[in-house]
C-alpha positions in Angstrom: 0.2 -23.5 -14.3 2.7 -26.1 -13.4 0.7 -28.9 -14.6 0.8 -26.8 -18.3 4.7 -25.8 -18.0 5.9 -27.6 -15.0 7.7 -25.9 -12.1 9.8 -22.8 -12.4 13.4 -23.8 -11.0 16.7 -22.0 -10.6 20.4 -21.3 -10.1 23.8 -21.2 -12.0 24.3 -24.6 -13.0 22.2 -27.8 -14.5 21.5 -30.5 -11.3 22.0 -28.1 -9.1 19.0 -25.9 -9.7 16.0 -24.9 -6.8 12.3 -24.6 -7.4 11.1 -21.2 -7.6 9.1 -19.7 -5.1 6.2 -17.0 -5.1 4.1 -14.7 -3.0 1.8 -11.4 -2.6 1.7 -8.7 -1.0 -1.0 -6.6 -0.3 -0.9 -2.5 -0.2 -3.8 -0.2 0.2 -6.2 -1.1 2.0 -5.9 -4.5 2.2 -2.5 -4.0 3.2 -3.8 -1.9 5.9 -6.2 -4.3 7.2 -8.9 -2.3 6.2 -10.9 -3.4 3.2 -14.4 -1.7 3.1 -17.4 -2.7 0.5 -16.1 -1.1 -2.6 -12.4 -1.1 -2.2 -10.4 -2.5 -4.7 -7.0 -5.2 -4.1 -4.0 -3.2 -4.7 -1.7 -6.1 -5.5 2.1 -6.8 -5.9 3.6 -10.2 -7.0 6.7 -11.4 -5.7 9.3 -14.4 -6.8 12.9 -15.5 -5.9 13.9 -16.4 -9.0 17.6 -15.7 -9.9 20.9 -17.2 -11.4 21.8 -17.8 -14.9 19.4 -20.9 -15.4 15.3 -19.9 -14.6 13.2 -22.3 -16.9 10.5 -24.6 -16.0 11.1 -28.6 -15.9 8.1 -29.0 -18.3 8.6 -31.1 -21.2 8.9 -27.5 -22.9 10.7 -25.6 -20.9 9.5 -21.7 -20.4 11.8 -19.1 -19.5 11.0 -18.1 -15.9 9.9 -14.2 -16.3 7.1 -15.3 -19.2 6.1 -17.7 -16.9 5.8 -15.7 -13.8 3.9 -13.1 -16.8 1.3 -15.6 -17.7 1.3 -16.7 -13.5 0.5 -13.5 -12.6 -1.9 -12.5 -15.6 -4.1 -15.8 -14.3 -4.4 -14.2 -10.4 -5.8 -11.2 -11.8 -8.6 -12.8 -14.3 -9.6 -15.0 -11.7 -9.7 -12.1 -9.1 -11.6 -10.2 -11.7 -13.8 -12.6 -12.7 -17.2 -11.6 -13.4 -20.3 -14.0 -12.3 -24.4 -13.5 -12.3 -23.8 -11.8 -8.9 -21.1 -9.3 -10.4 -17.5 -9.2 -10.5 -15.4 -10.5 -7.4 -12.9 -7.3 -7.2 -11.3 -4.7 -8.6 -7.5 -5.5 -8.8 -4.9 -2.7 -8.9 -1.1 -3.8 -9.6 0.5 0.1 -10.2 1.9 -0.2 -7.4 4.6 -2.6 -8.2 8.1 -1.3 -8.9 8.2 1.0 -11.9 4.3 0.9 -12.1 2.4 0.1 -15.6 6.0 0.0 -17.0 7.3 -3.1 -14.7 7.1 -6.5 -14.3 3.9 -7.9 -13.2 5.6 -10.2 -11.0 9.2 -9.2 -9.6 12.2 -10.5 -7.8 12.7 -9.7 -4.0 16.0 -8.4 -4.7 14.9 -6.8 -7.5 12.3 -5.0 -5.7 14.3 -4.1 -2.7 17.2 -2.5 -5.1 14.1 -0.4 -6.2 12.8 0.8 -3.2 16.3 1.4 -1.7 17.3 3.5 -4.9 14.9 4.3 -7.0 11.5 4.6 -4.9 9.4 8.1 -4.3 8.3 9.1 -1.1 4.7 8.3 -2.1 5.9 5.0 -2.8 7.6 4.9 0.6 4.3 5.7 2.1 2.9 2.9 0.0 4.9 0.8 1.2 4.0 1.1 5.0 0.8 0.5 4.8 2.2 -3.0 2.7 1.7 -6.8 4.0 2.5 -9.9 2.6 -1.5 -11.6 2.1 -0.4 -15.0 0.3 2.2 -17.4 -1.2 5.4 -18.9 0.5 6.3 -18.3 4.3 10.0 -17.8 3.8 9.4 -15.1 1.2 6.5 -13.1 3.0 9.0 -13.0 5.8 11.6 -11.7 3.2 9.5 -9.1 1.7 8.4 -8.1 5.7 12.5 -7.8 6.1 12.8 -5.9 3.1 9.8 -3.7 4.4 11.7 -2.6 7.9 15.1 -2.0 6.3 13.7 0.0 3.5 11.3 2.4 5.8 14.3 2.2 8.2 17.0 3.5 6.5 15.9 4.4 2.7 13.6 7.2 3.0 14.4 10.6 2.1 14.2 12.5 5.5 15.6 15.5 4.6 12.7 15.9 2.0 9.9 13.7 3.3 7.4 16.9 4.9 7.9 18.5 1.4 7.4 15.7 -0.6 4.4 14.6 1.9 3.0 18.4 1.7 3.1 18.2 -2.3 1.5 14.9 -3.1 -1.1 15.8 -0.9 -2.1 19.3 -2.4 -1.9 17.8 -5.8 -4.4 15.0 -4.6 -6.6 17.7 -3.3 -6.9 19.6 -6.4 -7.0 16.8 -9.0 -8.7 14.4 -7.0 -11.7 16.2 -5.1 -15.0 15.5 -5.9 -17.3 18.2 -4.4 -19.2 21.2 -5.2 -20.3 24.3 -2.9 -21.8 22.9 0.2 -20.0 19.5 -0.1 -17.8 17.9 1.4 -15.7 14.7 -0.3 -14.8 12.9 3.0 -11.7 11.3 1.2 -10.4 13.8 -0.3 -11.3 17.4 0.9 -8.9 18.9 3.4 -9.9 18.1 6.7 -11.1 14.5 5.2 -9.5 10.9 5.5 -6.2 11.4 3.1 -5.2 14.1 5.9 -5.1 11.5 8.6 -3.5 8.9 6.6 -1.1 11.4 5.3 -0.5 12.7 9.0 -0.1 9.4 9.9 2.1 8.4 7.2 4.8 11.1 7.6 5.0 11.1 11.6 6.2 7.4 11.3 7.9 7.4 8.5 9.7 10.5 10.0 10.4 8.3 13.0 10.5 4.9 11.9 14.7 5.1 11.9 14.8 6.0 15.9 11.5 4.0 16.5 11.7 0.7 14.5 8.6 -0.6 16.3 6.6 2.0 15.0 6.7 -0.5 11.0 5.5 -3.0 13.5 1.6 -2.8 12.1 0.2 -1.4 8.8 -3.2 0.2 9.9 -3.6 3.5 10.7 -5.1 3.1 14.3 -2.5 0.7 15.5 0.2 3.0 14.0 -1.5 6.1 15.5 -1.6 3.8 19.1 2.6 3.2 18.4 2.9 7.4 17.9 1.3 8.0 21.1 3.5 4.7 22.9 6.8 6.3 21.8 5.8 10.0 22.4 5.9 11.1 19.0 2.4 12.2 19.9 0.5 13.1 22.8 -2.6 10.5 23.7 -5.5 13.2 23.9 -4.4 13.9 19.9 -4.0 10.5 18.9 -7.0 9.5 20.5 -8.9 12.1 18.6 -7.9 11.3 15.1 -8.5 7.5 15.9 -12.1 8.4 16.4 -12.1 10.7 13.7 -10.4 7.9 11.1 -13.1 5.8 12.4 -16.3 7.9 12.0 -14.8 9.0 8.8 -14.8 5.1 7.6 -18.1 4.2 9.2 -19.7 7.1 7.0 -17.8 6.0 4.0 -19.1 2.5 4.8 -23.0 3.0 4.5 -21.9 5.1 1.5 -20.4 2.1 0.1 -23.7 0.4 0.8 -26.0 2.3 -0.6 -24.9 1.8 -4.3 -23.7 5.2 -5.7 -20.1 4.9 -5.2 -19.8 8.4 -4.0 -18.0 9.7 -0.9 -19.6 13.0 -1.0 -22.0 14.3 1.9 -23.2 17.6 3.2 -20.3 19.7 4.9 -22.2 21.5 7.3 -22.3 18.9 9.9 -18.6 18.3 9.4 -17.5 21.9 9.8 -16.0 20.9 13.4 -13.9 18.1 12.9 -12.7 19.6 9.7 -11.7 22.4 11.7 -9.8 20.0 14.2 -8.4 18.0 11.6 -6.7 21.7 10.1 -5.7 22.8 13.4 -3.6 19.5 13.6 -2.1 19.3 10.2 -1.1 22.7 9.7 0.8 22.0 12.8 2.7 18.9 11.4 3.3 21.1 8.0 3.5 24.8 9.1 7.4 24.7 8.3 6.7 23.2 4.6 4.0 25.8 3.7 
């Protein structure tokens, strides 16, 4: 790209200008530090361009956002890319600020201002599970910064169990894929969104009084930090680590055998189901 348009630089006056930097971060799954054989890279690209000069030093100049545009257009074709053995992966990028509507690649302050103000809880919870995968050291240390002080002090506390409790029912009923006698381990109640959600409001709930708690962005470590700083007992924690983990390992040799379904028989998951109820209604009772 910067052999075609040269280098995307910055500031307020000519001669005094910086090179531009960029980076990724990965939410999701990936974020999460859990990728499995069909999951797809939920992405969001990241720049520090700002100031009232951003153009490249190409013998054309570009104006900075169509080049960040055309930067970020390139990462996704050649992540997509398909080849005799397939294509490499699905890539996601909704979950950038303002979602199909925004940028495809935008400024840290930019997307801090957004997730101060403007952000949903869902997004909130999006962004917890969110690490910086690629680019420039400085800014995947900025956009972990901008991370802990958003999940510290930005979310909605006074709402987050409602608004938790209603994106979860709505993903139940829109998003379930199973008949009588089935079971969709994602997304049935009692199936893997439960724990993440659990998970997700417990430490967001927390994360102001227990800043260590946004230390890691997979669900077992979180669920190891709940227990740590007693927002959970270990004999629960424990539990729904192993369930998280036989949930996965099922949804793995799913994965594995081709079909692209999550959906198994729900007799022999009539138990942990059960379990998995007692403990979330528990969490919600208040909200319901």
């Amino acid at each position: 790209m910067t052999q075609m348009y040269g280098t995307p630089y910055c500031g307020e006056e000519l001669g005094h200008l910086r090179p531009v930097v960029v980076a990724v971060a990965g939410y999701g799954k990936l974020g999460g530090l859990e990728l499995g054989y069909a999951s797809d890279l939920d992405l969001v690209f990241l720049h520090d361009s700002t100031g009232s000069i951003q153009l490249t030093d190409g013998e054309r100049p570009l104006d900075n956002g169509i080049f960040f545009l055309r930067l970020g257009q390139r990462i996704v074709h050649l992540l997509t890319m398909h080849s005799a053995a397939g294509r490499l992966y699905e890539v996601d990028m909704r979950l950038r600020p303002n979602g199909k509507g925004g940028f495809l690649m935008t400024g840290i302050d930019a997307f801090e201002r957004y997730q101060q103000t403007d952000a949903w809880t869902w997004e909130h919870q999006a962004l917890l599970r969110a690490r910086a995968v690629a680019g420039n050291a400085k800014l995947c240390g900025a956009f972990e910064a901008v991370r802990r002080r958003t999940l510290s002090v930005a979310v909605r506390r006074d709402t987050l169990r409602a608004d938790v409790l209603e994106m979860r029912l709505r993903m139940r009923r829109e998003l379930s894929r199973s008949s009588a006698g089935q079971f969709d381990i994602k997304q049935d109640a009692g199936g893997i969104a439960d724990i993440e959600f659990l998970v997700q409001y417990w430490v967001l709930a927390a994360a102001q009084a227990h800043p260590e708690l946004l230390t890691y962005t997979d669900n077992i470590r979180q669920l190891e930090g709940l227990a740590v700083v007693g927002v959970l007992d270990d004999t629960t924690a424990a539990w729904l680590k192993e369930a998280y983990i036989s949930y996965r390992m099922v949804l793995h040799h799913l994965s594995l055998e081709g079909d692209g379904e999550r959906i198994v028989a729900a007799a022999p998951y009539t138990q942990t189901r059960d379990r998995l109820r007692e403990i979330w209604s528990a969490a919600f009772e208040s909200a319901t």
